[in-house]
C-alpha positions as CSV (number, residue, x, y, z in Angstrom):
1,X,9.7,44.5,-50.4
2,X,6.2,45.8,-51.8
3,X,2.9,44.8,-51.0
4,X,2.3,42.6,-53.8
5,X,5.2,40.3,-52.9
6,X,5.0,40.3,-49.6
7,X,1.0,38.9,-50.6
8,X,2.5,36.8,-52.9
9,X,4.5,35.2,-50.5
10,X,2.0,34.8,-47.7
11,X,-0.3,33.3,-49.8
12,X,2.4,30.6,-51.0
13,X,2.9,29.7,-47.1
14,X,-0.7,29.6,-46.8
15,X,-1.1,27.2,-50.1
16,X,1.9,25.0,-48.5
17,X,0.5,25.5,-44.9
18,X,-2.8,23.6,-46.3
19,X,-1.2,21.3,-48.4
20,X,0.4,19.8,-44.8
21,X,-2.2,17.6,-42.4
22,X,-2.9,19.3,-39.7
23,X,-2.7,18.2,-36.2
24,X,-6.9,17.7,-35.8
25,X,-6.7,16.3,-38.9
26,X,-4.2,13.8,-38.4
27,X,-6.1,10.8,-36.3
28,X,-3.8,9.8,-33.2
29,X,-3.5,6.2,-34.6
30,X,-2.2,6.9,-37.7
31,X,0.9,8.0,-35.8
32,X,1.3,5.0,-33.2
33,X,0.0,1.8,-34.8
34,X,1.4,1.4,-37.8
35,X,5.3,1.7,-36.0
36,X,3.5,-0.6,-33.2
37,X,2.1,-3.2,-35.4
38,X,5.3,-3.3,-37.7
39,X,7.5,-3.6,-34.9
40,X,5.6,-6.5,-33.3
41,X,6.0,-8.5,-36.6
42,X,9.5,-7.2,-37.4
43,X,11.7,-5.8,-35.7
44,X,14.4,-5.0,-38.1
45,X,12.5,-4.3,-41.0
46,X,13.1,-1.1,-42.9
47,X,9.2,-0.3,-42.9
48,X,9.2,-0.2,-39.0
49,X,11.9,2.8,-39.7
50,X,10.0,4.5,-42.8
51,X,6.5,4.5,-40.4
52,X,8.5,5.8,-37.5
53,X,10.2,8.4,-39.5
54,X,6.8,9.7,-40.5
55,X,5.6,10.3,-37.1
56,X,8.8,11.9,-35.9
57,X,8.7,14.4,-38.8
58,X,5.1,15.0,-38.0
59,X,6.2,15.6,-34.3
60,X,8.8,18.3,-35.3
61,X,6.1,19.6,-37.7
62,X,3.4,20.0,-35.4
63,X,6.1,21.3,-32.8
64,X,7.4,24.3,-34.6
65,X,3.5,24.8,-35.9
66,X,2.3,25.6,-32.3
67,X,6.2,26.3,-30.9
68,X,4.1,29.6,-29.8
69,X,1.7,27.7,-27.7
70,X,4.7,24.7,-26.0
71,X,5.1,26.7,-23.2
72,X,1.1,26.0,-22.2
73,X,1.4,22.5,-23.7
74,X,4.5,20.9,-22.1
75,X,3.8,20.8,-18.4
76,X,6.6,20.0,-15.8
77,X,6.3,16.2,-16.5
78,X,6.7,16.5,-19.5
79,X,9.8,18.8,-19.7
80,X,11.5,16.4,-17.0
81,X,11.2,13.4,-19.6
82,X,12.8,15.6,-22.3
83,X,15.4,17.0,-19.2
84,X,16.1,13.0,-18.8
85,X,17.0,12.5,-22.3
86,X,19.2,15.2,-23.0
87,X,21.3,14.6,-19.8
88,X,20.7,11.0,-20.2
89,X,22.7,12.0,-23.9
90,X,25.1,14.4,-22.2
91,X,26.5,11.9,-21.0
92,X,28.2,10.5,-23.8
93,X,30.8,13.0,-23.7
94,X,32.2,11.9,-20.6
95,X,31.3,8.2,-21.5
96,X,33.5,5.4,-22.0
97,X,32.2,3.6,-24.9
98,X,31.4,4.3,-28.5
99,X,28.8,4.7,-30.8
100,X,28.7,8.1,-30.0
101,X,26.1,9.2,-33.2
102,X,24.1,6.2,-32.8
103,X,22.9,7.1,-29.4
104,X,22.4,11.1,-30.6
105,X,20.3,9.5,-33.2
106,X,18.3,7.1,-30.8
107,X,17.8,9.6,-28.1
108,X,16.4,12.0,-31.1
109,X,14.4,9.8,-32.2
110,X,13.3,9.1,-28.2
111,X,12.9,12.8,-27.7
112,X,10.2,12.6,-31.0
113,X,8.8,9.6,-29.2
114,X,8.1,11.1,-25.9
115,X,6.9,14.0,-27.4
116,X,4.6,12.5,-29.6
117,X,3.0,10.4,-27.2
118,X,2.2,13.8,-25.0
119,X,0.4,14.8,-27.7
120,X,-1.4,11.8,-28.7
121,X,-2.9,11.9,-25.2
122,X,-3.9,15.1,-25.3
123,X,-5.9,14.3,-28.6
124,X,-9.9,14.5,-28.1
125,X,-11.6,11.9,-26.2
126,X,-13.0,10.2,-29.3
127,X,-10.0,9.9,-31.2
128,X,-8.0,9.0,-28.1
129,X,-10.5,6.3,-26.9
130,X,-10.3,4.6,-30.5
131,X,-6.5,4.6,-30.3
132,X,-6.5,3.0,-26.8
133,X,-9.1,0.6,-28.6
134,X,-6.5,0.1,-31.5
135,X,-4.0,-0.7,-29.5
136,X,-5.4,-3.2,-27.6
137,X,-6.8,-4.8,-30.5
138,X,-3.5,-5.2,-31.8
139,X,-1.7,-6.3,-28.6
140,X,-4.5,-8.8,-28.5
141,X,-4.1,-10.4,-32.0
142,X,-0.3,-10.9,-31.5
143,X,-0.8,-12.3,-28.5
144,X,-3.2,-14.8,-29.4
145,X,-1.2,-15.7,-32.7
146,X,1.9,-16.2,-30.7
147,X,-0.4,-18.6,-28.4
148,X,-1.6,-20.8,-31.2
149,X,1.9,-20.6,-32.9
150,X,3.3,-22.0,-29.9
151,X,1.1,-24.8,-29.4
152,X,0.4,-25.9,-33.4
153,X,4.3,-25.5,-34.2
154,X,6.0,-28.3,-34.7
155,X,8.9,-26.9,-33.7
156,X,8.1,-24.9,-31.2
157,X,11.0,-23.5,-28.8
158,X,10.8,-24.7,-24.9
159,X,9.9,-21.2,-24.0
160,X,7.4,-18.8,-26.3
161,X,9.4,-16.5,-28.6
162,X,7.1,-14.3,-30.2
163,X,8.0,-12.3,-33.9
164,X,9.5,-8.8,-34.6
165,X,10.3,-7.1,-31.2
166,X,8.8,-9.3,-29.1
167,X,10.8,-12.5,-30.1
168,X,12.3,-12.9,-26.4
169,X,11.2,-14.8,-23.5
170,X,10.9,-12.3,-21.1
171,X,11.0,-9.1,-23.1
172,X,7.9,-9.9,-25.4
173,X,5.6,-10.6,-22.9
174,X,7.3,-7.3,-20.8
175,X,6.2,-5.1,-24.3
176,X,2.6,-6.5,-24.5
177,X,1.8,-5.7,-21.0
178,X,2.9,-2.7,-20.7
179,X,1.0,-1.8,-23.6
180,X,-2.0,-3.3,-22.5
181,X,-1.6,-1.6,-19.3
182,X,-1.3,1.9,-21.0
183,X,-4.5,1.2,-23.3
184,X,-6.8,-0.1,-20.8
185,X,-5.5,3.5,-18.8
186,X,-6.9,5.5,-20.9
187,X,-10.0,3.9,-21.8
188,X,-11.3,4.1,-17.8
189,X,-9.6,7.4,-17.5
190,X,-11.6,8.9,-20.8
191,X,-14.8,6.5,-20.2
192,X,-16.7,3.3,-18.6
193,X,-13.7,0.7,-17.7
194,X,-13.5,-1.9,-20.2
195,X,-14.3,-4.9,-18.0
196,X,-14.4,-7.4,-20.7
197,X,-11.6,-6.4,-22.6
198,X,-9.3,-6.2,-19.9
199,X,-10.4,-9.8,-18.5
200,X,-9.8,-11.2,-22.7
201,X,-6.8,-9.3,-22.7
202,X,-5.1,-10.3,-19.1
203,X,-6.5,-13.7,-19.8
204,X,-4.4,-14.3,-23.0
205,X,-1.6,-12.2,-21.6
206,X,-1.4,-14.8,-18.4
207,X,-1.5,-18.4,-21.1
208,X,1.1,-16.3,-23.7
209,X,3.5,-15.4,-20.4
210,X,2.9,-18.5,-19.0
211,X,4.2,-20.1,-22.0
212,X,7.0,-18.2,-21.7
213,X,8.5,-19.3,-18.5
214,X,9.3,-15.8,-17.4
215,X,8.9,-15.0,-13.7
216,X,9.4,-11.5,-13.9
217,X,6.6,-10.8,-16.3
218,X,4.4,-13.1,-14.9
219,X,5.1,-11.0,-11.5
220,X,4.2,-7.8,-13.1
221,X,1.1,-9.2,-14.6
222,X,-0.2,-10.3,-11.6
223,X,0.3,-6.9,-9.8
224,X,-1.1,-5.3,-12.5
225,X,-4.4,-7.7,-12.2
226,X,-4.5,-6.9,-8.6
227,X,-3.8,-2.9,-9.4
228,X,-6.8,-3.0,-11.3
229,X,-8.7,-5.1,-9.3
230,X,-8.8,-2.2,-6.0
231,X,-8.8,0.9,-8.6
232,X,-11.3,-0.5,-11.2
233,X,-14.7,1.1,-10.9
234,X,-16.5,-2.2,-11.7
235,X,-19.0,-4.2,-9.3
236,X,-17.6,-6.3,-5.9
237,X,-19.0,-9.2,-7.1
238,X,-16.6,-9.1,-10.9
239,X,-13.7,-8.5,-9.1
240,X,-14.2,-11.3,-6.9
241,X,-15.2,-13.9,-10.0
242,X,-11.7,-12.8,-11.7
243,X,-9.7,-13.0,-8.6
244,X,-11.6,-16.6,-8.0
245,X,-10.9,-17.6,-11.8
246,X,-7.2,-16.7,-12.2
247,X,-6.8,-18.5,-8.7
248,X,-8.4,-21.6,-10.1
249,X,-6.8,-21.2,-13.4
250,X,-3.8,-21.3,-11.7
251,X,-4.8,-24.3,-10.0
252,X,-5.4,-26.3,-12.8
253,X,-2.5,-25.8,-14.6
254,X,-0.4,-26.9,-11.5
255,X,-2.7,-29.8,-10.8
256,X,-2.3,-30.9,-14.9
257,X,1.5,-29.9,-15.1
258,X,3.2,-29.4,-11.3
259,X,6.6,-30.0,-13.3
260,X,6.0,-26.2,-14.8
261,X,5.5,-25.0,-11.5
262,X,8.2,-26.8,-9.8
263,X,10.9,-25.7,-12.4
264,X,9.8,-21.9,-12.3
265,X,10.7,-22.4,-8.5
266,X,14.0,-24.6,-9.0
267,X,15.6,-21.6,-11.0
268,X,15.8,-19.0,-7.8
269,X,16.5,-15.6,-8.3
270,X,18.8,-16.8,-11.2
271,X,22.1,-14.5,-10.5
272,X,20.0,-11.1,-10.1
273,X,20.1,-11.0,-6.1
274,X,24.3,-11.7,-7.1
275,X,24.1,-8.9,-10.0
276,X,22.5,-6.5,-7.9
277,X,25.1,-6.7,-5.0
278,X,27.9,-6.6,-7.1
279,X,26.1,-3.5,-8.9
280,X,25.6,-1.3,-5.8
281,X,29.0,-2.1,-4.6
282,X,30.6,0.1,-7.9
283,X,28.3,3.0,-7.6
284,X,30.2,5.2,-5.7
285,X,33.2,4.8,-8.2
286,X,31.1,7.3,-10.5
287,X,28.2,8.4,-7.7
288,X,26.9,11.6,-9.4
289,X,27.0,11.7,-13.3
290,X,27.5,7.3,-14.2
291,X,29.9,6.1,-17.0
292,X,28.3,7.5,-19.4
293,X,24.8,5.4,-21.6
294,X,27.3,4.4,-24.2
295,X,28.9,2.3,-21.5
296,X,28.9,-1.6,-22.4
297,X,28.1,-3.2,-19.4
298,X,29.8,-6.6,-21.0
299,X,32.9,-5.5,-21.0
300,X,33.4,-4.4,-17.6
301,X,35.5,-5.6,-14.7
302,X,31.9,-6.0,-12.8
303,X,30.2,-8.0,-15.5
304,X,34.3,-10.2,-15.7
305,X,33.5,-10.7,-11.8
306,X,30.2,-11.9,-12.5
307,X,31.6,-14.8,-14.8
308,X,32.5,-17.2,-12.2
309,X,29.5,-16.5,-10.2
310,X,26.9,-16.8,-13.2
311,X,28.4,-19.1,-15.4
312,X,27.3,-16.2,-18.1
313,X,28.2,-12.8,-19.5
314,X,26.3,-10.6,-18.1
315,X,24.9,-7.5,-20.7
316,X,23.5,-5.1,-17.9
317,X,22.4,-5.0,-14.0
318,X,19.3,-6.0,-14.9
319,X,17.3,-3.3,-12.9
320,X,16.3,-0.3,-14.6
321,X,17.0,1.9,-11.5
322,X,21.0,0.5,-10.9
323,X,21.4,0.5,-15.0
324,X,20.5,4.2,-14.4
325,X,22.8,4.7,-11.8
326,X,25.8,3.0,-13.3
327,X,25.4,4.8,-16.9
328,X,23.7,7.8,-15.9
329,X,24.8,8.5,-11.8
330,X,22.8,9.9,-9.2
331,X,22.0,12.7,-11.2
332,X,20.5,10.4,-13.8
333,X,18.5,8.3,-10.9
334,X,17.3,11.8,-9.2
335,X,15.6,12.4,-13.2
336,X,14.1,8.9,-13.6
337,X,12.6,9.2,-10.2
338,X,11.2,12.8,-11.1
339,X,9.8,11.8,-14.6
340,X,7.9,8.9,-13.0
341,X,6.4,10.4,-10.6
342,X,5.5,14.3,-11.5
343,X,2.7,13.4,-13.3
344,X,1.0,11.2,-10.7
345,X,1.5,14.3,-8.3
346,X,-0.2,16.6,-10.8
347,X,-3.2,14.1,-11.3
348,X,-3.5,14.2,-7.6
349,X,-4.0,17.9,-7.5
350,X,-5.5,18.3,-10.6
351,X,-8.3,15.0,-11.3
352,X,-7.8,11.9,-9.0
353,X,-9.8,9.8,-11.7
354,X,-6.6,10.1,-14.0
355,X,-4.4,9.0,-10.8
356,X,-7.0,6.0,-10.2
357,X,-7.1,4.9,-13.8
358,X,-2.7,5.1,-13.3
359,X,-2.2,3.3,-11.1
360,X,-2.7,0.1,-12.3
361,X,0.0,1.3,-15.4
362,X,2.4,2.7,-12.8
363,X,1.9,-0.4,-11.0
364,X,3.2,-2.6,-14.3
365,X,5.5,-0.4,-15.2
366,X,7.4,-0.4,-12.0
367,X,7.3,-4.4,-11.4
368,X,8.4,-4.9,-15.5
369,X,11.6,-2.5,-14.6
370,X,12.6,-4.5,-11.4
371,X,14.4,-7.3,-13.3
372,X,15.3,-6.7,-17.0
373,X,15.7,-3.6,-18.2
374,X,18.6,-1.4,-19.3
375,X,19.4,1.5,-21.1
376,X,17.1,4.5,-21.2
377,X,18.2,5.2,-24.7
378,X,18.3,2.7,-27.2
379,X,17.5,2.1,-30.8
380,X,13.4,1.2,-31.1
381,X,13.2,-1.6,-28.4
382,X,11.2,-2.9,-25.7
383,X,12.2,0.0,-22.8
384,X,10.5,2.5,-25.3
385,X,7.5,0.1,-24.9
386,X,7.8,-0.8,-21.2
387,X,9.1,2.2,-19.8
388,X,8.6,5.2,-22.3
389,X,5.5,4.6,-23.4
390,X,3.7,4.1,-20.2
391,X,4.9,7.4,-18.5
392,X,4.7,9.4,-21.8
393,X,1.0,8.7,-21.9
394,X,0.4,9.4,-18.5
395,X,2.4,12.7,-18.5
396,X,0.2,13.5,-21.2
397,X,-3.2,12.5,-19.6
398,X,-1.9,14.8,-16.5
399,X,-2.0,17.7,-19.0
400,X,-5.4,17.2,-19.8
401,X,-8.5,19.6,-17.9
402,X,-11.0,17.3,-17.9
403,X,-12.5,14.5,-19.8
404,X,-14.8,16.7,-22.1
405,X,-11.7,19.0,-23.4
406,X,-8.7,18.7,-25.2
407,X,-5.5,20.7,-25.4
């Protein structure tokens, strides 16, 4: 090939490279709230899969782009999520369900996720403080329209069902915390805490999960208050007037409606404490590599046991840690232990102010997984949300040399 065509053909790639956004040029919340926002208000809807198409393909774009530079990009945290994926995937070929290309397509599309989030948090601080600000802002609307829904609808449901993904009792409120939780990360880990947001935003999150009747949320909310209330960088005297005023709060509502109360009490540890000891009595019968994530749960002897005992059919242990184990084995537990907590141990040697600004996130994270969630892969759902989300941010923050640069 001659010099002319070899010029030719660099300048073509050149004209197509700049016809491509680049990664700088791209801002960080063009990627992650559109497929937020359309998945709060539908979860099914084709547009939800168009926007998250986009940032997947931008992902794999912007991957081979710098696939020089992803050895200094991906730090150990990060390559353990993507090491939990592609086992967590592996073991379909030993599993004992179906829907074998359905789960290759979900984990890709998890893989894209996880990734993408590593890189969002490694944007600059500007562009990463606006899309911490973004997604507050529109955690905060949907939970204040599902608020006022509830109480102005005629029709209204005993317990708050939210739209789109978040349409479930305990689930919905599971998503919008967690998300909070990550947002209000960032913002004190790249900046001033955001005392007032974080009090509108725990304040409407504590009426909407009220409203939902969910203990396990409401659990998690209230350790994530308290996280943030030792790690928060804000005067003695504000902690002490929110502590004070969720107290009373809480008060108040009992005083004015004690049958609320009484009834969240009255339904005990509905079946889990049974679950769970059924669960743990099966693990050794596939202790290192699990049934395989294409498993359904259902359809097993253990949830058939569970019949007479709950009255119910039971879909999945409901702990994400024995859901791991039975799908996934040891092997799989040993990986979601290491993705959760490699990145805190690298913010500990590397900038305790990213560990402080954590823990609170951790802290949600961990409490949301006790009771309800599931499968590690799944089609877009709430344990991207609750679990994925959360730990890919962090794992990206960990990457991060200081508050001034980016990667």
């Amino acid at each position: 090939m001659n010099s002319p065509e070899i010029a030719t053909r660099t300048t073509k790639m050149n004209a197509l490279k700049m016809t491509l956004p680049s990664e700088k040029s791209v801002h960080p919340s063009v990627l992650i709230i559109p497929f937020y926002t359309s998945m709060l208000i539908s979860a099914d809807s084709q547009l939800s899969r168009w926007l998250f198409n986009f940032f997947a393909l931008f992902i794999a774009y912007t991957l081979w782009d710098k696939r020089k530079e992803l050895p200094g990009r991906l730090n150990s945290s990060a390559l353990l999520g993507v090491a939990l994926i592609f086992y967590t995937m592996a073991t379909l070929f030993w599993g004992e369900g179906d829907a074998f290309s359905s789960y290759i397509r979900w984990g890709t599309g998890l893989l894209f996720f996880w990734l993408g989030l590593i890189f969002i948090s490694c944007s600059p601080k500007e562009k990463l403080k606006e899309t911490a600000l973004h997604l507050c802002i529109a955690t905060l609307a949907v939970c204040i329209y599902t608020i006022l829904n509830y109480f102005f609808s005629s029709d209204a449901p005993s317990r708050n069902m939210g739209p789109g993904i978040i349409q479930h009792p305990i689930m919905g409120p599971s998503i919008l915390i967690a998300v909070s939780a990550s947002a209000v990360m960032m913002l004190q880990a790249l900046g001033k805490f955001p005392t007032k947001l974080a009090a509108i935003l725990f304040s409407c999150l504590l009426i909407y999960t009220l409203t939902t009747a969910s203990r396990g949320p409401l659990l998690a909310l209230g350790a994530w208050g308290a996280a943030l209330c030792l790690t928060s960088p804000v005067p003695q005297k504000t902690k002490w007037i929110a502590v004070l005023a969720t107290c009373l709060s809480l008060i108040i509502l009992y005083a004015v409606i004690p049958d609320f109360f009484h009834s969240l009490i009255a339904r005990g540890s509905t079946h889990r404490i049974d679950i769970w000891a059924a669960t743990i009595k099966t693990l050794e019968d596939t202790l290192f590599f699990g049934r395989g994530i294409n498993l359904k749960f259902v359809d097993t002897e253990l949830s058939q046991s569970l019949v007479p005992v709950t009255e119910l059919h039971i879909q999945h242990p409901h702990n994400l840690g024995l859901s791991t184990w039975v799908y996934s084995g040891l092997t799989g537990v040993i990986l979601l232990f290491a993705t959760t907590i490699s990145a805190p141990l690298i913010m500990a040697k590397k900038n305790m102010s990213y560990l402080i600004a954590a823990i609170p996130a951790i802290t949600a994270a961990l409490f949301l997984s006790l009771t309800d969630l599931s499968k590690l892969i799944a089609p877009p759902s709430a344990i991207w949300f609750i679990f994925w989300l959360p730990f890919g941010f962090i794992a990206g923050l960990s990457h991060r040399n200081d508050l001034k640069e980016h990667l």
